[in-house]
N, CA, C and O atoms as a Tinker XYZ file with bonds, in Angstrom:
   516  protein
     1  N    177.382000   -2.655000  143.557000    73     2
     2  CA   178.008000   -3.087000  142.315000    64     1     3
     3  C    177.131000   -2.661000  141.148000    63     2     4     5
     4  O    175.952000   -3.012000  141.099000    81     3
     5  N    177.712000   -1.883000  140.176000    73     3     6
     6  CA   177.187000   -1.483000  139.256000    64     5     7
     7  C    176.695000   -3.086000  138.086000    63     6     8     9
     8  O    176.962000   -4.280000  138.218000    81     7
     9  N    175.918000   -2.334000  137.036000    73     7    10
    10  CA   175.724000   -3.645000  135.829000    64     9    11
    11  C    176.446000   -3.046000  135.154000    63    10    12    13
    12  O    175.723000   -2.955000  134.161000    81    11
    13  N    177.461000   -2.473000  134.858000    73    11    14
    14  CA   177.789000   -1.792000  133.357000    64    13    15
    15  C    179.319000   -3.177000  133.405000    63    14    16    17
    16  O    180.105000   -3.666000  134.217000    81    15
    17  N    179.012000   -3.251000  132.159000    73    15    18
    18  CA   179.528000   -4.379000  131.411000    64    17    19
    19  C    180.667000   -4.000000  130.639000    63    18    20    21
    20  O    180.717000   -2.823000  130.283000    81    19
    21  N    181.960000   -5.081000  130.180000    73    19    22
    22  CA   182.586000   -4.624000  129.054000    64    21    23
    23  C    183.276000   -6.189000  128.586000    63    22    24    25
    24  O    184.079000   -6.880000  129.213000    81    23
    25  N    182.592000   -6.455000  127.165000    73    23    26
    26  CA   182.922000   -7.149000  126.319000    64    25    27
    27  C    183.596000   -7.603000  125.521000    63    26    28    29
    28  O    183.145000   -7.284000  124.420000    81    27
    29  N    185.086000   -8.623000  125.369000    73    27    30
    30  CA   186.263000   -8.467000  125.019000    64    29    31
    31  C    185.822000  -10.017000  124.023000    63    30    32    33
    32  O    185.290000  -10.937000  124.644000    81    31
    33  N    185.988000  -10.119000  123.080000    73    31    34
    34  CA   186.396000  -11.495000  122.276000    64    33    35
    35  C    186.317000  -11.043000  120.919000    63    34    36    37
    36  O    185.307000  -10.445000  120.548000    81    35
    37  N    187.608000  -11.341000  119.862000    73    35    38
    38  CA   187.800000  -11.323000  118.520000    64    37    39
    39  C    186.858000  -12.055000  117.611000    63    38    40    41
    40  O    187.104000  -12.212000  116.415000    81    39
    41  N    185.874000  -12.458000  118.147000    73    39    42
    42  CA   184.568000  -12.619000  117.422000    64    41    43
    43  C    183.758000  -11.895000  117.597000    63    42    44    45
    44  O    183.316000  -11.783000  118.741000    81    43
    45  N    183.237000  -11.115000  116.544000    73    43    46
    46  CA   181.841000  -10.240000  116.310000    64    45    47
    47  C    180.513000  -10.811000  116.636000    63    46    48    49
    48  O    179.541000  -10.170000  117.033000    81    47
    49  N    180.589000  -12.274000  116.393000    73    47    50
    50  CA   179.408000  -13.416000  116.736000    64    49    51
    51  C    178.937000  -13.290000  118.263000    63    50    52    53
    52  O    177.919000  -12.904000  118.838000    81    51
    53  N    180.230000  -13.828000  118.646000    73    51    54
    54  CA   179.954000  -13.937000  120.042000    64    53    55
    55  C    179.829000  -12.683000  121.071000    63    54    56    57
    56  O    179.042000  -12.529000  122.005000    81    55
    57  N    181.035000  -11.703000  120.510000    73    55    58
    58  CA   180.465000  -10.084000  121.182000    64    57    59
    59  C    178.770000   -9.801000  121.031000    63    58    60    61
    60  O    178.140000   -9.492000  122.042000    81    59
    61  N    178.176000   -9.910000  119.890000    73    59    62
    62  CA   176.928000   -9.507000  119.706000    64    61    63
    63  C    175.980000  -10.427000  120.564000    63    62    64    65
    64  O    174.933000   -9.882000  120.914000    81    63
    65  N    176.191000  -11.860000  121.002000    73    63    66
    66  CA   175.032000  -12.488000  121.609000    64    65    67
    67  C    175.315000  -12.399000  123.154000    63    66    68    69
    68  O    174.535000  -12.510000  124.101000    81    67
    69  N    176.543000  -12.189000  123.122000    73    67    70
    70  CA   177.052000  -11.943000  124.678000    64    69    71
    71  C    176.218000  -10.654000  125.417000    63    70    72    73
    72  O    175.618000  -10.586000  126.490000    81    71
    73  N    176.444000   -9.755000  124.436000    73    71    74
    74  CA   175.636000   -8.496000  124.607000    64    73    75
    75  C    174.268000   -8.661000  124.759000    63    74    76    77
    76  O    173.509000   -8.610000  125.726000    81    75
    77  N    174.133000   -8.869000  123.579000    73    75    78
    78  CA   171.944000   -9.389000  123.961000    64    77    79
    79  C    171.633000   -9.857000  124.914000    63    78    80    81
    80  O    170.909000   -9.289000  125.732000    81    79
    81  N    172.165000  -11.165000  125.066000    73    79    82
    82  CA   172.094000  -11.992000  126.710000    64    81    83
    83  C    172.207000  -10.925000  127.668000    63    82    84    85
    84  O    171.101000  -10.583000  128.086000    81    83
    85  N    172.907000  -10.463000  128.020000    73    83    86
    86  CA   173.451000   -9.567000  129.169000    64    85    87
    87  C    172.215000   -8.113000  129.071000    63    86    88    89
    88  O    171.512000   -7.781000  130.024000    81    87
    89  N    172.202000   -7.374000  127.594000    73    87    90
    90  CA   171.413000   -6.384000  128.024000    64    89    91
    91  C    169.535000   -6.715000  128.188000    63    90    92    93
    92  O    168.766000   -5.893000  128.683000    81    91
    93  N    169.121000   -8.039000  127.665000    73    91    94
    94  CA   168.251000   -8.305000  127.870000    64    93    95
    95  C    168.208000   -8.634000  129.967000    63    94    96    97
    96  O    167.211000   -8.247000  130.576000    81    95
    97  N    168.929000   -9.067000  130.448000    73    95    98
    98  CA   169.162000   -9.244000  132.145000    64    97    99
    99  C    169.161000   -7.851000  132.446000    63    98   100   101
   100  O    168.746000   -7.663000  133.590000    81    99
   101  N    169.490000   -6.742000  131.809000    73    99   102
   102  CA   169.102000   -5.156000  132.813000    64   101   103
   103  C    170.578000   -5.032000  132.725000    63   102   104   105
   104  O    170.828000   -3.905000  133.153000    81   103
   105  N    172.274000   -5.942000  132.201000    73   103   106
   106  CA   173.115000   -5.350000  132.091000    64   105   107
   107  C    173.305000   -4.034000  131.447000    63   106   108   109
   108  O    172.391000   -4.005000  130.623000    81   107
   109  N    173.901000   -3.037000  131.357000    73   107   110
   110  CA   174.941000   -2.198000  130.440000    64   109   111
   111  C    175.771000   -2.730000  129.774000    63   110   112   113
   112  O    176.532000   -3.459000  130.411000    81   111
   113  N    175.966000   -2.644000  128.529000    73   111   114
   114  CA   177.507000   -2.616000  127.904000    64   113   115
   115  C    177.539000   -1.345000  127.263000    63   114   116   117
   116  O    176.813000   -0.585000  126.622000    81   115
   117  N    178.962000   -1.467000  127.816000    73   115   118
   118  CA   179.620000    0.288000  128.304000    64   117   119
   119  C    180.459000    0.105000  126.810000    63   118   120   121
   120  O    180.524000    1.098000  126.086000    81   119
   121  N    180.938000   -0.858000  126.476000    73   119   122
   122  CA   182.135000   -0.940000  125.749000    64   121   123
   123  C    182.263000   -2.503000  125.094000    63   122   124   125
   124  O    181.934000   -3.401000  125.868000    81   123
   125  N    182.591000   -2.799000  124.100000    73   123   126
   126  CA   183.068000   -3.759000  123.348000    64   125   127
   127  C    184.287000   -3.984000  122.558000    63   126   128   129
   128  O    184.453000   -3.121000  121.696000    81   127
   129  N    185.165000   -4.878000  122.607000    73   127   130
   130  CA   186.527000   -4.717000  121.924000    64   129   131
   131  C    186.519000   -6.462000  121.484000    63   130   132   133
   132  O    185.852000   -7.444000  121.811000    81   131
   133  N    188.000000   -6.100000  120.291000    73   131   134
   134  CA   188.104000   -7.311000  119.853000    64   133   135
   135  C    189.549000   -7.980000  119.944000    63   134   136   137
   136  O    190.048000   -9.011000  119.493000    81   135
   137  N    190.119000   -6.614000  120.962000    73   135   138
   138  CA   191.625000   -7.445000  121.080000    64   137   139
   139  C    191.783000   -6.860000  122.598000    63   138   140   141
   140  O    191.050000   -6.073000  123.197000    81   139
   141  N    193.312000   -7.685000  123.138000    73   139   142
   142  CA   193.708000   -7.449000  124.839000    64   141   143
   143  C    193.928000   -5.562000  124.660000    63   142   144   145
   144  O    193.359000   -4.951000  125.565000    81   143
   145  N    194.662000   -4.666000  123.628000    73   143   146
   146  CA   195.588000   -4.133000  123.697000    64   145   147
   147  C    194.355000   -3.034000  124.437000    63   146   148   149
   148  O    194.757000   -2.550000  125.495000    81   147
   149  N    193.070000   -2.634000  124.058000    73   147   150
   150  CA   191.874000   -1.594000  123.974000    64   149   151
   151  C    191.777000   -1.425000  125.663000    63   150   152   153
   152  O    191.720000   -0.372000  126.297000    81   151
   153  N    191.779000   -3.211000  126.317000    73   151   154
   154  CA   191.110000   -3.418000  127.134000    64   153   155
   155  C    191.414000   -2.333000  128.659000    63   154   156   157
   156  O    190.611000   -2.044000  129.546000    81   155
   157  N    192.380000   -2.059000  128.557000    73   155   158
   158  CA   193.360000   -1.543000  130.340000    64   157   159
   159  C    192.792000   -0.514000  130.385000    63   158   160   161
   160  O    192.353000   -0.112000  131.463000    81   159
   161  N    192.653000    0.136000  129.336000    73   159   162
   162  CA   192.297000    1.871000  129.020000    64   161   163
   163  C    190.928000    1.832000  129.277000    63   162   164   165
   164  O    190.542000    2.491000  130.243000    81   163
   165  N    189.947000    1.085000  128.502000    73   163   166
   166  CA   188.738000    1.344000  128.617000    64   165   167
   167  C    188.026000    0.404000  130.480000    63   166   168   169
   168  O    186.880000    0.543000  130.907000    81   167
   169  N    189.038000   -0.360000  131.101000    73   167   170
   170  CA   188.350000   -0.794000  131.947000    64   169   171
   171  C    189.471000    0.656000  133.294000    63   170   172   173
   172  O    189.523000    0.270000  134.462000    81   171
   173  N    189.856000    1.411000  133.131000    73   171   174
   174  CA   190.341000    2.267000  134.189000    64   173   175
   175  C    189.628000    3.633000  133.692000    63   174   176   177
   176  O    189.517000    4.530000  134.528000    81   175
   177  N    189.063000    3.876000  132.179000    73   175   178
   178  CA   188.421000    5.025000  131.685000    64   177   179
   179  C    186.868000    5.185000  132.239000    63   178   180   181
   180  O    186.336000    6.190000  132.711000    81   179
   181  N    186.229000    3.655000  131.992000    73   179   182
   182  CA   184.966000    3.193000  132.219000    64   181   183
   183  C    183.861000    2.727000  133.434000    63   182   184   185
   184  O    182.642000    2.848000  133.551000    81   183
   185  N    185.313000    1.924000  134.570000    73   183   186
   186  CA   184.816000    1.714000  135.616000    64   185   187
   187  C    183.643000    0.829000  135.574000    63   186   188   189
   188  O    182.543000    1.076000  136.070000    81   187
   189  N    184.064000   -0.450000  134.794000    73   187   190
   190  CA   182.561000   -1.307000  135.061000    64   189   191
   191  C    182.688000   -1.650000  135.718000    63   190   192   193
   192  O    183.603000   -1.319000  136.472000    81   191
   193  N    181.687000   -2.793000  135.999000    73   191   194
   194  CA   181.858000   -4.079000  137.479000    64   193   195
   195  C    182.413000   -5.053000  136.874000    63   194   196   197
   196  O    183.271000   -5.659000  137.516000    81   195
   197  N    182.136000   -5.469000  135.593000    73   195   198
   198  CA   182.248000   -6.707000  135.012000    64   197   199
   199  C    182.876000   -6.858000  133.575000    63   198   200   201
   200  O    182.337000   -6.267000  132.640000    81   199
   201  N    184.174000   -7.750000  133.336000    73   199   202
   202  CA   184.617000   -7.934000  132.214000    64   201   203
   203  C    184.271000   -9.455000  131.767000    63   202   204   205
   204  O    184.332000  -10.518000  132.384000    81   203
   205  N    184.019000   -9.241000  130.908000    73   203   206
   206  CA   183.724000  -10.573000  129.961000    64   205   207
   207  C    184.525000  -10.821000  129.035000    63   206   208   209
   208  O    184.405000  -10.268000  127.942000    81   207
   209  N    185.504000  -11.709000  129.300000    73   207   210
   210  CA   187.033000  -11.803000  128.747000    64   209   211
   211  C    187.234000  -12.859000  128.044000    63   210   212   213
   212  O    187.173000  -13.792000  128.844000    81   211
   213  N    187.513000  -13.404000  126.634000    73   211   214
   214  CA   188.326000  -14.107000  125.712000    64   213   215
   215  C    189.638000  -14.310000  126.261000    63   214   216   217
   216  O    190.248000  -13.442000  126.885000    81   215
   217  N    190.053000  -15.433000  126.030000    73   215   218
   218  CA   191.469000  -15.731000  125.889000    64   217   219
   219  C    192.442000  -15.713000  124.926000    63   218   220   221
   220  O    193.665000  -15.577000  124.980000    81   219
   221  N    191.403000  -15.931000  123.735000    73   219   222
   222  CA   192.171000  -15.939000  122.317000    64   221   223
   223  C    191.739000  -14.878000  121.638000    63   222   224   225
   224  O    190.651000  -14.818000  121.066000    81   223
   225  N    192.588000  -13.994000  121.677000    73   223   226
   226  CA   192.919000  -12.853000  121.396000    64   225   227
   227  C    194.246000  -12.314000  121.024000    63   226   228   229
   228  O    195.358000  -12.344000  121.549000    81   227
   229  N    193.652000  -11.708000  119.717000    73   227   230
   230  CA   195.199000  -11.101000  118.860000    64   229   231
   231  C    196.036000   -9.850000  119.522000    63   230   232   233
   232  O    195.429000   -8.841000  119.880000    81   231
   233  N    197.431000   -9.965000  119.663000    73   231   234
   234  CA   198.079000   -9.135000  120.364000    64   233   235
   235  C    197.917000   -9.702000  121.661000    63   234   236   237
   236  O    197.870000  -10.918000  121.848000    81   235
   237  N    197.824000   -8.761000  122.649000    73   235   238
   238  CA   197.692000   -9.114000  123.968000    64   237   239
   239  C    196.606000  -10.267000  124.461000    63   238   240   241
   240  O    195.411000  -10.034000  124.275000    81   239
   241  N    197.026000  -11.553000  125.111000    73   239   242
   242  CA   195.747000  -12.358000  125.297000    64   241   243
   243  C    195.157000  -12.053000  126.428000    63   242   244   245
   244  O    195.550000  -11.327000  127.341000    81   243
   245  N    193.903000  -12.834000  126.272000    73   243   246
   246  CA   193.684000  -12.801000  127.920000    64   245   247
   247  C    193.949000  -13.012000  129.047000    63   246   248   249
   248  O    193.257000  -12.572000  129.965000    81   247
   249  N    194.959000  -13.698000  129.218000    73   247   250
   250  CA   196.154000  -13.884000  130.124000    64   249   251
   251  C    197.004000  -12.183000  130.501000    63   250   252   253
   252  O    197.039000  -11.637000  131.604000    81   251
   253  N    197.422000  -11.824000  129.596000    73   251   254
   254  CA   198.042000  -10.866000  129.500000    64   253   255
   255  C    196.821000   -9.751000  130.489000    63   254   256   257
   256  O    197.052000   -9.208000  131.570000    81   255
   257  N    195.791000   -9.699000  129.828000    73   255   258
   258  CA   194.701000   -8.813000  129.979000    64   257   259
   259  C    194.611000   -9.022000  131.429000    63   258   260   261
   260  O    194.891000   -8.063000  132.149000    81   259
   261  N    194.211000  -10.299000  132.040000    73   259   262
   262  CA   194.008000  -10.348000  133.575000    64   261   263
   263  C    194.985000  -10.334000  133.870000    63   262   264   265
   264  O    194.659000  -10.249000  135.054000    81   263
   265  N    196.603000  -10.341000  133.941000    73   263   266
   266  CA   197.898000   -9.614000  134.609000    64   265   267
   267  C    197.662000   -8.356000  134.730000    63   266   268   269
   268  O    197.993000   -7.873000  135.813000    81   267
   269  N    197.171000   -7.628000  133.927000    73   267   270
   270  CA   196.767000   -6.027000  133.957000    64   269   271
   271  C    196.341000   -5.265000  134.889000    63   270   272   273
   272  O    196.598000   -4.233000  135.509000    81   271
   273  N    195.289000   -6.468000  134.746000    73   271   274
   274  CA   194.175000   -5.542000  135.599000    64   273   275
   275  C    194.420000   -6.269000  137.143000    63   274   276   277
   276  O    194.010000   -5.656000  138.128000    81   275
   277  N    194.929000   -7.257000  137.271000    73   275   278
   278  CA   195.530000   -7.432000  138.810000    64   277   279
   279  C    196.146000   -6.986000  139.357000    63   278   280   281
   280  O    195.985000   -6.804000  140.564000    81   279
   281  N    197.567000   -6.451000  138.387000    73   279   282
   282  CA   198.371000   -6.352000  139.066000    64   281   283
   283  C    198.337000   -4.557000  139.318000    63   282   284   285
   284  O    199.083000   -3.945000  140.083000    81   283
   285  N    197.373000   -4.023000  138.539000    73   283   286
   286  CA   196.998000   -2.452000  139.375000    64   285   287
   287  C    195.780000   -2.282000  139.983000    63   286   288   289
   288  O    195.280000   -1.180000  140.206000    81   287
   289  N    195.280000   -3.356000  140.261000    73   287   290
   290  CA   194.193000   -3.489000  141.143000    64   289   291
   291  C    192.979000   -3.025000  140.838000    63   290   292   293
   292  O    192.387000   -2.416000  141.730000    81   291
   293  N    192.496000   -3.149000  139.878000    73   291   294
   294  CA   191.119000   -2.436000  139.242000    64   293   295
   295  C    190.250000   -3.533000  139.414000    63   294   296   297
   296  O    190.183000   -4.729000  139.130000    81   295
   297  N    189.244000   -2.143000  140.325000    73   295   298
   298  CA   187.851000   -2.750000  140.720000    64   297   299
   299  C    186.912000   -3.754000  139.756000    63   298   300   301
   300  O    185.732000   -3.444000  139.596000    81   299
   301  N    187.360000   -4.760000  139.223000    73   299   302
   302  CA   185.971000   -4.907000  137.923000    64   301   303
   303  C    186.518000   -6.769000  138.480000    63   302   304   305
   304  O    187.430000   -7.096000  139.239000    81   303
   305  N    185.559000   -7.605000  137.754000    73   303   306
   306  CA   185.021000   -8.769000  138.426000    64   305   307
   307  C    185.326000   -9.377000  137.040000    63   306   308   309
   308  O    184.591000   -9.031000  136.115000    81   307
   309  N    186.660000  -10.528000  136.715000    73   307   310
   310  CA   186.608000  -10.913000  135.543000    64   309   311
   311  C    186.385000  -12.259000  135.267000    63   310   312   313
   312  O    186.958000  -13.245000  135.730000    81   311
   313  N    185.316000  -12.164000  134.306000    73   311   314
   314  CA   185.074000  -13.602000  133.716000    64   313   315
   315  C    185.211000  -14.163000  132.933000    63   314   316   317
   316  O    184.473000  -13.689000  132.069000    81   315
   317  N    185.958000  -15.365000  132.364000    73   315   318
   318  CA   186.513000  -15.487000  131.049000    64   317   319
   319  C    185.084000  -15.970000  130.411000    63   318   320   321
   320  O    184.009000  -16.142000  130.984000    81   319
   321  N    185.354000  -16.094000  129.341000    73   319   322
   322  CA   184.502000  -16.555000  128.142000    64   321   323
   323  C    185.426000  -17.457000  126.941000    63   322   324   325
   324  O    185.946000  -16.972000  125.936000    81   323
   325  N    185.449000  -18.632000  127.293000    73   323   326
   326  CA   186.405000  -19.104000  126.527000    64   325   327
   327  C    186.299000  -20.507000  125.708000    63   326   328   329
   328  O    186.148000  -21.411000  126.529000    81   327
   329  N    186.317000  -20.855000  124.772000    73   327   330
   330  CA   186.854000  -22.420000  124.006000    64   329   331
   331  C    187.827000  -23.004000  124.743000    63   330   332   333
   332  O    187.531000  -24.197000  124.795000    81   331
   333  N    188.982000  -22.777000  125.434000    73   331   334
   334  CA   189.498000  -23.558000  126.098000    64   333   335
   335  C    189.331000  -23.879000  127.302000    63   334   336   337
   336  O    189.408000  -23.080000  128.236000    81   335
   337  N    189.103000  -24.995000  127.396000    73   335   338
   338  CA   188.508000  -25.892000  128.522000    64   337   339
   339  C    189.319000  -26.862000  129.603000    63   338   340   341
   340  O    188.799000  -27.356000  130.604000    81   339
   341  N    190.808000  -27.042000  129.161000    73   339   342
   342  CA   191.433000  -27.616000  129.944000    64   341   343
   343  C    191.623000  -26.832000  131.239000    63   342   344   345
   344  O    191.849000  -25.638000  131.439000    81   343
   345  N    191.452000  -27.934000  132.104000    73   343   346
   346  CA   191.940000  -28.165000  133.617000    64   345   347
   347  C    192.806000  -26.737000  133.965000    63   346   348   349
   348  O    192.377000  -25.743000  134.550000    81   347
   349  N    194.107000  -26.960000  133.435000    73   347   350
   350  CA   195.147000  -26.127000  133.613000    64   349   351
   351  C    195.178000  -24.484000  133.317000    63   350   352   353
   352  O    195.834000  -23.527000  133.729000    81   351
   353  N    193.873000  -24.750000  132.175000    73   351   354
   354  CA   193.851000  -23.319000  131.817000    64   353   355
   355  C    192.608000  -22.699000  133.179000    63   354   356   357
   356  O    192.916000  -21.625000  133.697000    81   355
   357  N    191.896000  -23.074000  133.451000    73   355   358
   358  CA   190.788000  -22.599000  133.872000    64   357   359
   359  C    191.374000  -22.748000  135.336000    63   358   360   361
   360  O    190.655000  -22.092000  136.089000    81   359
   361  N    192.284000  -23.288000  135.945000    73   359   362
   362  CA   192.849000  -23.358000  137.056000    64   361   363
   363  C    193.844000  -21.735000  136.986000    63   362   364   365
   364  O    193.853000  -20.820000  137.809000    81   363
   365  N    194.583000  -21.863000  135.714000    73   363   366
   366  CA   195.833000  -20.541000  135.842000    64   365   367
   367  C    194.789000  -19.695000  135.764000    63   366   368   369
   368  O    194.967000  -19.046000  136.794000    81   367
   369  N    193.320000  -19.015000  134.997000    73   367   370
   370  CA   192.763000  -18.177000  134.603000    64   369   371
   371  C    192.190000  -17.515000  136.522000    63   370   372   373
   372  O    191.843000  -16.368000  136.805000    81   371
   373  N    192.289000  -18.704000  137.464000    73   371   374
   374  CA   191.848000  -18.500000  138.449000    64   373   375
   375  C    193.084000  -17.948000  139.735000    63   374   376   377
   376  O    192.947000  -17.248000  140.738000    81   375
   377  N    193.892000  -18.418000  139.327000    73   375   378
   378  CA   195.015000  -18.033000  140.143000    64   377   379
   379  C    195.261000  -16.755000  139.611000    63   378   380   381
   380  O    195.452000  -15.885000  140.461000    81   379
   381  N    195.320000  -16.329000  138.173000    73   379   382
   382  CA   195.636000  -15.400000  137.819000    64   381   383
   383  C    195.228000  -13.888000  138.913000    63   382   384   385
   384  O    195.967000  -13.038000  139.410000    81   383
   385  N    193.300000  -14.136000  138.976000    73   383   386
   386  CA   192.784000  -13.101000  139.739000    64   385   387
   387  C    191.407000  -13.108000  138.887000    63   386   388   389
   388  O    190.779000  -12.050000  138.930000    81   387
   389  N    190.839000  -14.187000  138.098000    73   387   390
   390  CA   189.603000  -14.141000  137.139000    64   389   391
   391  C    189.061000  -14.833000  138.505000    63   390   392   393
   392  O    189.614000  -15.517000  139.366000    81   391
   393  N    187.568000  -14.295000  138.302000    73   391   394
   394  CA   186.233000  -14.549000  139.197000    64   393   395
   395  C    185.377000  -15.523000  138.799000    63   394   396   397
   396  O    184.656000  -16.179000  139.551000    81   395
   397  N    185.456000  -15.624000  137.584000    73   395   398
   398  CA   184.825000  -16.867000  137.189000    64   397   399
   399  C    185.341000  -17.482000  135.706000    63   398   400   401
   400  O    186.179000  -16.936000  134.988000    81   399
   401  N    184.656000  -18.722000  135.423000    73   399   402
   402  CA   185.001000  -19.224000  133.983000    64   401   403
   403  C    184.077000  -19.913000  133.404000    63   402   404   405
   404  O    183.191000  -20.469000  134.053000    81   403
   405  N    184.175000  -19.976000  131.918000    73   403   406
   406  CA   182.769000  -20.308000  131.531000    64   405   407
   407  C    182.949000  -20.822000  130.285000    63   406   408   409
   408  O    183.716000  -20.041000  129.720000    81   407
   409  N    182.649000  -21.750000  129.516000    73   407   410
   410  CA   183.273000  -22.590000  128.778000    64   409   411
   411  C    182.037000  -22.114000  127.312000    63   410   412   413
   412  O    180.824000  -22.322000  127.345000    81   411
   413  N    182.698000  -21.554000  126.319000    73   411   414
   414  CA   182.021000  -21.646000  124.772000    64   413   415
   415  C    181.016000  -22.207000  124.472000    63   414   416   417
   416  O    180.133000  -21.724000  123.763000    81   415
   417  N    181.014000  -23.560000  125.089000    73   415   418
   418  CA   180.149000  -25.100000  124.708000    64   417   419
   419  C    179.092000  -25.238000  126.000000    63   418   420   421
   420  O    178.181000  -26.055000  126.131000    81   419
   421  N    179.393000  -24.469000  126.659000    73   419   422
   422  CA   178.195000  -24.902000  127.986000    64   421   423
   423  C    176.890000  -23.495000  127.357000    63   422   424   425
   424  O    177.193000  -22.422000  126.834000    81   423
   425  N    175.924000  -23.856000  127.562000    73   423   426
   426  CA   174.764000  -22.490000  127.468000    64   425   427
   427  C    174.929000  -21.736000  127.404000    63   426   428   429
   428  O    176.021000  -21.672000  127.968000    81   427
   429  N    174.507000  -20.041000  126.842000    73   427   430
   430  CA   175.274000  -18.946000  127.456000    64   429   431
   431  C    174.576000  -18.839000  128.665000    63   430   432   433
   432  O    175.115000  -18.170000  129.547000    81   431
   433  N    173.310000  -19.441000  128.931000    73   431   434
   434  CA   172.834000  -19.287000  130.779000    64   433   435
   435  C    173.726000  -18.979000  131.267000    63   434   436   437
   436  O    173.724000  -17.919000  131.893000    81   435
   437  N    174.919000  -19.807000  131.187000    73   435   438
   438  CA   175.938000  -20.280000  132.252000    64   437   439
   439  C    176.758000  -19.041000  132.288000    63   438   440   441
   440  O    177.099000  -18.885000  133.461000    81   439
   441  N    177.201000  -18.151000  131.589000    73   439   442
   442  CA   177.498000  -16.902000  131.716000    64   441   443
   443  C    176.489000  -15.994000  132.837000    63   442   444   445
   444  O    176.933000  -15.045000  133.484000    81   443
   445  N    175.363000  -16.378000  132.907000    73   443   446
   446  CA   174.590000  -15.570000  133.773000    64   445   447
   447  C    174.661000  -16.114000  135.209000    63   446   448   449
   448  O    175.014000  -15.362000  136.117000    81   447
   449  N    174.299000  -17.555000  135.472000    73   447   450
   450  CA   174.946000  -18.408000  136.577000    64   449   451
   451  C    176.157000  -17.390000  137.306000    63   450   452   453
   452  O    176.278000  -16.876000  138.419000    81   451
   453  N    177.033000  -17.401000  135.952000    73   451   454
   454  CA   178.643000  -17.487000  136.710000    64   453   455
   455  C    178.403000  -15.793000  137.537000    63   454   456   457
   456  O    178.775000  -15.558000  138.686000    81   455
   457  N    177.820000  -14.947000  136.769000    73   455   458
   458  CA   177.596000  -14.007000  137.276000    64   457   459
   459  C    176.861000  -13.629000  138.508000    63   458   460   461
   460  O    177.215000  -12.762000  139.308000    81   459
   461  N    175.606000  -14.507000  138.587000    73   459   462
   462  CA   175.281000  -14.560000  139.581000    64   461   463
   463  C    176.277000  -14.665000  141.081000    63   462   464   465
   464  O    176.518000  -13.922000  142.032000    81   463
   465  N    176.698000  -16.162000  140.603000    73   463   466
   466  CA   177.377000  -16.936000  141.670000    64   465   467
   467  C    178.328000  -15.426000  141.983000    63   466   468   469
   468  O    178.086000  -14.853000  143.045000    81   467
   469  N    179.268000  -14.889000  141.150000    73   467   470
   470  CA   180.270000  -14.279000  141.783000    64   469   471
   471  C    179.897000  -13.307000  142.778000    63   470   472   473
   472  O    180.473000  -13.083000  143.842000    81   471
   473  N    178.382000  -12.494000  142.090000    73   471   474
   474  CA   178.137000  -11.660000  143.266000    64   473   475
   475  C    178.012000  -11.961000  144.652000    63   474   476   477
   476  O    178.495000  -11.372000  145.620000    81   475
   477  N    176.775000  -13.685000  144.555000    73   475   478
   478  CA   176.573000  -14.069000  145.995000    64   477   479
   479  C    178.350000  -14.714000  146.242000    63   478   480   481
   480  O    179.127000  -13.956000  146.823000    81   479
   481  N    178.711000  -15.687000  145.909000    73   479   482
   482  CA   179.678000  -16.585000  146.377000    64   481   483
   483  C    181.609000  -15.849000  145.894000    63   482   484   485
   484  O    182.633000  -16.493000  146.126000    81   483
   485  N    181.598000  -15.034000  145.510000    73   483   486
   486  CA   182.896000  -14.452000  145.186000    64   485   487
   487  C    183.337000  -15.119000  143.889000    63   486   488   489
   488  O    184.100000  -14.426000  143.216000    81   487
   489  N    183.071000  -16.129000  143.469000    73   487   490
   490  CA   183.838000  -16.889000  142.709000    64   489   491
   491  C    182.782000  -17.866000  141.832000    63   490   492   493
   492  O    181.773000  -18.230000  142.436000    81   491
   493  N    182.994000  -18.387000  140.196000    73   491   494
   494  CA   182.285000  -19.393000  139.875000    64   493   495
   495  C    183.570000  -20.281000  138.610000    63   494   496   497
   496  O    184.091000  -19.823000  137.593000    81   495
   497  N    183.686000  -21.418000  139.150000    73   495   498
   498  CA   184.477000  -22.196000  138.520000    64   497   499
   499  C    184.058000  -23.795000  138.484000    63   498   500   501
   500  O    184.545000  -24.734000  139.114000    81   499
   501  N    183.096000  -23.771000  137.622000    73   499   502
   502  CA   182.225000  -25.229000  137.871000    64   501   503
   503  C    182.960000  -26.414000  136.776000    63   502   504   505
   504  O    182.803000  -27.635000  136.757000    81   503
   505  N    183.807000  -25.535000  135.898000    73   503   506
   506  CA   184.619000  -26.642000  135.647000    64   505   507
   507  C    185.985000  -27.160000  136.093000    63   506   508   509
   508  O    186.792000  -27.817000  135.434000    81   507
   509  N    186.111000  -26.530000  137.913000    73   507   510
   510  CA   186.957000  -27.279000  138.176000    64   509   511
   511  C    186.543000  -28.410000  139.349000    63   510   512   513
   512  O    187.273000  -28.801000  140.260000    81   511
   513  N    184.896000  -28.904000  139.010000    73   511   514
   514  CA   184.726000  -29.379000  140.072000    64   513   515
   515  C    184.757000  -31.087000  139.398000    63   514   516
   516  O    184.613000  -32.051000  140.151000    81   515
């Protein structure tokens, strides 16, 4: 599994610390965007391992975004990055075909956790426990 990374949320804030975090760990970021529509192209152009995915997102959401990439089967490992925290969402984000979830308000550690976990354990969803 490669580190090359690709960074999706309509905040510039959070794209930029997401990034630091990650390239300070030995990630890549291959790519950064701020809406769903960029995302299909650059994750079948790019070939990362790992998307780091928003939900709230203009045009296409992140919902939309992980239908995408499931339903043509592209290799990459998706993790939301999100403010919404309900039950229901972080349950559909998982059924959808997302690998992990990770809540705005928890550390960004926990972005690294989740990453971890997915490589060893397939999956990280600690807020549905």
């Amino acid at each position: 599994m490669n580190n090359q990374v690709i960074v999706v949320d309509d905040h510039p804030s959070v794209r930029l610390a997401v990034s630091a975090l990650l390239r300070d760990e030995g990630y890549t970021i291959v790519a950064e965007s701020d809406n769903g529509e960029d995302v299909l192209e650059l994750v079948q152009r790019l070939k990362p391992s790992w998307l780091i995915l928003d939900l709230g997102l203009p045009g296409l959401d992140g919902f939309g975004v992980i239908k995408q990439i499931t339903d043509l089967r592209l290799p990459v490992s998706i993790i939301v990055l999100s403010s919404e925290t309900a039950r229901h969402v972080v349950i559909r984000c998982q059924e959808m075909g997302a690998r992990g979830f990770v809540s705005k308000q928890d550390n960004m550690s926990e972005l690294l956790n989740a990453i971890s976990a997915v490589k060893s354990s397939g999956a990280y969803f600690a807020h549905l426990v």
